[in-house]
C-alpha positions as CSV (number, residue, x, y, z in Angstrom):
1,X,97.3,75.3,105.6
2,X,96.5,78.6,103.9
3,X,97.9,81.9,103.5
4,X,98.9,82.0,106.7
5,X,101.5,79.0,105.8
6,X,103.0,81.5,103.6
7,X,105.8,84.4,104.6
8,X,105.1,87.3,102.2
9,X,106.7,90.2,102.4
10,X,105.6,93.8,100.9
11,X,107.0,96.5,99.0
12,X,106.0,99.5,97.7
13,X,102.4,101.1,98.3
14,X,101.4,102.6,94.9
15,X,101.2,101.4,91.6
16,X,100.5,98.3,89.5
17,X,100.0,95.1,91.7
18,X,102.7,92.6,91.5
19,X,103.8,89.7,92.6
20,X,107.4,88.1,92.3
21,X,107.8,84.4,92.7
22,X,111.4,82.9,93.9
23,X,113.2,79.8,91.7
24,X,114.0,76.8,92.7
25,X,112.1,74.6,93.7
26,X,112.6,75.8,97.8
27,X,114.9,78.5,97.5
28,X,112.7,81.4,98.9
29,X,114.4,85.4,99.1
30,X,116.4,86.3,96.1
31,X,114.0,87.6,94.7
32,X,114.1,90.7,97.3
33,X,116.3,92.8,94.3
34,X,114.1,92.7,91.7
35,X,110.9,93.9,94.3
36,X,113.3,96.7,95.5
37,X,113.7,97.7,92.1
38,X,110.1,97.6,91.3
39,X,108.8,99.5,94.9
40,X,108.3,102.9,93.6
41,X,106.5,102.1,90.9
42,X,104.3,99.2,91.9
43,X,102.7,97.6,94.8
44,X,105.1,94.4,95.0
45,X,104.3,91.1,97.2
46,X,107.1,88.4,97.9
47,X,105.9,85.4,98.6
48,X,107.6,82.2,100.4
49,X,106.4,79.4,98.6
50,X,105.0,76.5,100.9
51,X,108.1,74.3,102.5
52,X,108.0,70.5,102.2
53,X,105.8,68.8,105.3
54,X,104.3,65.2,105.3
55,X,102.3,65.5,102.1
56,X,104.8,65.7,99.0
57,X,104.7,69.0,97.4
58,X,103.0,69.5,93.8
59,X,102.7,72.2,91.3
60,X,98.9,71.6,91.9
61,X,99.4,72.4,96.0
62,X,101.8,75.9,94.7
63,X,98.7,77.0,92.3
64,X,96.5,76.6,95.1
65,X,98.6,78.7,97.6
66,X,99.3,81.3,94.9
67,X,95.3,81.2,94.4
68,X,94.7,81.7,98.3
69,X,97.3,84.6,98.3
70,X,95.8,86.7,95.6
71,X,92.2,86.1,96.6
72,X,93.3,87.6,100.1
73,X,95.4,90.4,99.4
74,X,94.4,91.7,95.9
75,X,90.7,93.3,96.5
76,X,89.6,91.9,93.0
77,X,92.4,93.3,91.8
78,X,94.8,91.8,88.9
79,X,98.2,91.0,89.6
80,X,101.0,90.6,87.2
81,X,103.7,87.6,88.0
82,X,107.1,88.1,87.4
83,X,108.4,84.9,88.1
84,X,112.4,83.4,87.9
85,X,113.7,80.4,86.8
86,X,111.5,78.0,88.4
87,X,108.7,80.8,89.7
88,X,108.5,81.7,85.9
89,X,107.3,78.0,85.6
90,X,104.8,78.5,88.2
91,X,103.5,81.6,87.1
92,X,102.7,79.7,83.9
93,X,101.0,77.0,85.4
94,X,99.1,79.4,87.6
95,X,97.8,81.7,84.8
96,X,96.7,78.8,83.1
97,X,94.9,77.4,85.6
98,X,93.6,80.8,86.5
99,X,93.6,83.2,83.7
100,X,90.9,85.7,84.7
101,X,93.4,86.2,87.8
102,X,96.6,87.0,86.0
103,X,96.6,90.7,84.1
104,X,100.6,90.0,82.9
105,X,103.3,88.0,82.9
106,X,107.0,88.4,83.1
107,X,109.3,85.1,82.3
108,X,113.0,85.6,84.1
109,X,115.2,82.9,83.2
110,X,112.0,80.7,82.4
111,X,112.9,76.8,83.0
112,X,112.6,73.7,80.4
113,X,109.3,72.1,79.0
114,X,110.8,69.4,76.8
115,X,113.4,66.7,76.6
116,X,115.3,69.1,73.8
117,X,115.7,72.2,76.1
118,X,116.6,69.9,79.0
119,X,119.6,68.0,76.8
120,X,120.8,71.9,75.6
121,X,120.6,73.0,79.5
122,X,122.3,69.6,80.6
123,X,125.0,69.6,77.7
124,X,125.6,73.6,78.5
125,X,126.4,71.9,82.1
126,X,128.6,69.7,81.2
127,X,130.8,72.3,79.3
128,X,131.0,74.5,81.9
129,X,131.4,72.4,84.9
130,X,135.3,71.9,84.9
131,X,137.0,69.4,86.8
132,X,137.8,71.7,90.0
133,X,134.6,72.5,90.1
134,X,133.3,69.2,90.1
135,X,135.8,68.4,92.8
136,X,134.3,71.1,94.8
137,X,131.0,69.5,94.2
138,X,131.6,66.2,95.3
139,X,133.0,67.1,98.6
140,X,129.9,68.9,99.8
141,X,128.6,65.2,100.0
142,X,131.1,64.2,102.2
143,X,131.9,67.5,104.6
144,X,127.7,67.6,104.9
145,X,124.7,65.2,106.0
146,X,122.2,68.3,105.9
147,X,120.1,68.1,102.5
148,X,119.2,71.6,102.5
149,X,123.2,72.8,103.3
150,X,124.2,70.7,100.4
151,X,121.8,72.6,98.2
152,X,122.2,75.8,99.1
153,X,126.5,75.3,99.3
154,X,126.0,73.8,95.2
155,X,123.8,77.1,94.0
156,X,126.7,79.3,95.4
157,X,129.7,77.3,93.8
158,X,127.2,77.1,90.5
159,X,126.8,80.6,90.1
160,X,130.0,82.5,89.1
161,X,131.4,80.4,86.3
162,X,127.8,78.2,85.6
163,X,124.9,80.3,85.8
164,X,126.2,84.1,85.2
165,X,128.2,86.1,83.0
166,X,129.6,89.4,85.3
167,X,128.4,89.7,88.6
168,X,128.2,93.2,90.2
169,X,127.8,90.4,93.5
170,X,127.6,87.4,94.4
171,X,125.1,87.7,97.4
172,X,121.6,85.9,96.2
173,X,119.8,86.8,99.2
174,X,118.8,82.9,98.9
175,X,117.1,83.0,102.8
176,X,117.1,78.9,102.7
177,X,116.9,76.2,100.9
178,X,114.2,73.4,100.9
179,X,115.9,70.0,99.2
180,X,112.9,67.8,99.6
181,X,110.6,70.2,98.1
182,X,112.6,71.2,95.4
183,X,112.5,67.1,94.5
184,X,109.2,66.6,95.2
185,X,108.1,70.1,93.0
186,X,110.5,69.1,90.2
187,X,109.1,65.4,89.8
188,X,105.9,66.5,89.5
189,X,107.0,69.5,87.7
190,X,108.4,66.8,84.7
191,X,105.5,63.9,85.1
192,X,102.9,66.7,84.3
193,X,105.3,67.5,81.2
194,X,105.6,64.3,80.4
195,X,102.3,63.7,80.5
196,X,101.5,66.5,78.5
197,X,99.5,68.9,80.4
198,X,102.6,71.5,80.3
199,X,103.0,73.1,78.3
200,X,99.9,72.7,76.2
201,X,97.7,73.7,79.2
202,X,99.2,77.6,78.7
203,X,96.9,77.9,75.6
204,X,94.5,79.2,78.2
205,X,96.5,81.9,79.3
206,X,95.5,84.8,77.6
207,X,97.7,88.0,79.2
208,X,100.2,89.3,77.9
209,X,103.7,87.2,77.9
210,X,107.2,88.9,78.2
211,X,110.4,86.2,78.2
212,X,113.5,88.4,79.4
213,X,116.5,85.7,79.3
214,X,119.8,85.9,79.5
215,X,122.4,85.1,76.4
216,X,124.3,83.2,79.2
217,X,121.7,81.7,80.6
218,X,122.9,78.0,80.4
219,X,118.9,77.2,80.2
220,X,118.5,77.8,76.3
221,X,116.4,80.8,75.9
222,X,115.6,80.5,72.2
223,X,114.8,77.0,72.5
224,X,112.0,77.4,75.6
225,X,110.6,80.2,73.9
226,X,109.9,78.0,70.6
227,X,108.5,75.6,72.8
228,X,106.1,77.8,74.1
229,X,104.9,80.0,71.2
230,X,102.5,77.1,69.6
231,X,100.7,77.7,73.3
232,X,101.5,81.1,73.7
233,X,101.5,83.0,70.3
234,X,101.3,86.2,71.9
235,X,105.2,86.1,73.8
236,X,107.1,88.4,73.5
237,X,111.0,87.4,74.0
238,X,114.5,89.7,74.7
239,X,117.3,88.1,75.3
240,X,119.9,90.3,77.3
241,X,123.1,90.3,76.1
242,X,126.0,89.7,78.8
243,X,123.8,88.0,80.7
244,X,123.4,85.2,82.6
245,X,120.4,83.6,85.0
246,X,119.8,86.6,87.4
247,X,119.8,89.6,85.2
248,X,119.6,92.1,88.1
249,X,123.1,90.9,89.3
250,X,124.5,90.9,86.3
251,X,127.0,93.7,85.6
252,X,126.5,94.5,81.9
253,X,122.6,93.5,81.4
254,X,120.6,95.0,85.1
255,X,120.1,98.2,84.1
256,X,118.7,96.7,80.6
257,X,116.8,94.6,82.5
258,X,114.9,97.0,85.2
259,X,114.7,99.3,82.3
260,X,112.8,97.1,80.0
261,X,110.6,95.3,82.9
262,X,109.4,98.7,84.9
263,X,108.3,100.1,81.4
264,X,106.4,96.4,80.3
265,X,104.5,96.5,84.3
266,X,103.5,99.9,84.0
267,X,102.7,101.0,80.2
268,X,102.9,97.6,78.5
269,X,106.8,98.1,77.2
């Protein structure tokens, strides 16, 4: 399956070419803002990563569809990757596997690539997860068989009090959600930084790197960026203040962050 496995959708006509890639694992669409806020200035492509089938899904298999995709629609061209969460990951791995394909990178809420970050994500969890809300949790187990309800029911009770700070909404545009490839992704996602090809592997990546992460951001934005920089010495981190995972919800830090992201697509910050 190639390209045409992939929904993508288009914004924009003009501009710098670039291409926003959803979290996750499997939760394709909410990434719709940020290419609405990028349309008049640049030539934006959303695309759908590949839902789970027979074969599991691996970072490998999401390289290769991003690889299809920009061979096809970019004419030669250079795209820059702004990726979230997860799709920040992915951007990674694709630029490193690809550099002479990637022109720039933008890291939203960038994930974890070492046991330390993890425990400072996991602990942040903990201390945010009260006991309602773990009540809450617990019964989506019971009131639903569906794997891909169950996800997509968790991110929404998650994201007030876990994952943000002030929300101008709380309306992801999440279009579904994709349980078994978000597992399957994920494993393979940690045996490959187990293993040690992540992030090591990123010392090929030669663009340049901008981290934007939230101060909320339960994923510890300080402590992936030190993780990266002995691969990655030219990343540039900004941590927006008031912030939590999805800056361009957030009431206090969207502006900030559209501000700072237009400028760094089109003229390099």
């Amino acid at each position: 399956m190639g390209e045409n496995a992939l929904r993508v959708r288009e914004y924009g006509a003009a501009g710098p070419l670039v291409f926003v890639l959803h979290g996750g694992p499997g939760s394709p669409g909410h990434m719709a803002p940020v290419a609405r806020g990028l349309a008049d200035i640049c030539h934006v492509l959303e695309p759908f990563e590949r839902r789970s089938d027979r074969e599991p899904l691996t970072v490998a298999r999401h390289v290769a569809d991003l690889r299809e995709l920009v061979e096809k629609r970019c004419q030669g061209d250079r795209p820059a990757l702004v990726g979230s969460s997860w799709g920040a990951m992915l951007a990674l791995a694709f630029a490193a596997k690809h550099p002479e394909l990637v022109r720039r990178i933008a890291l939203v809420g960038c994930g974890t690539f070492g046991e330390e970050a993890r425990r400072q994500f996991q602990m942040t969890l903990g201390r945010r997860i009260q006991p309602d809300l773990q009540q809450k949790l617990e019964r989506i187990a019971d009131e639903s068989t569906d794997p891909d309800e169950r996800l997509m029911r968790a991110a929404r009770l998650l994201l007030p009090s876990v994952y943000s700070y002030d929300l101008l909404t709380q309306d992801t545009e999440i279009a579904s959600c994709d349980a078994k490839g978000h597992a399957e992704t994920w494993s393979d996602m940690l045996r490959r930084q187990s293993e040690g090809e992540y992030p090591a592997s990123f010392a090929a990546i030669k663009a340049p790197v901008l981290m934007l992460h939230g101060s909320h951001d339960p994923h510890p934005g300080r402590s992936i960026a030190a993780s990266l920089r002995p691969y990655l010495p030219q990343l540039e981190y900004h941590e927006l203040e008031r912030c939590g995972h999805f800056p361009w919800l957030e009431r206090h830090a969207r502006e900030d962050f559209f501000h700072r992201l237009r400028a760094w697509l089109v003229h390099g910050g």
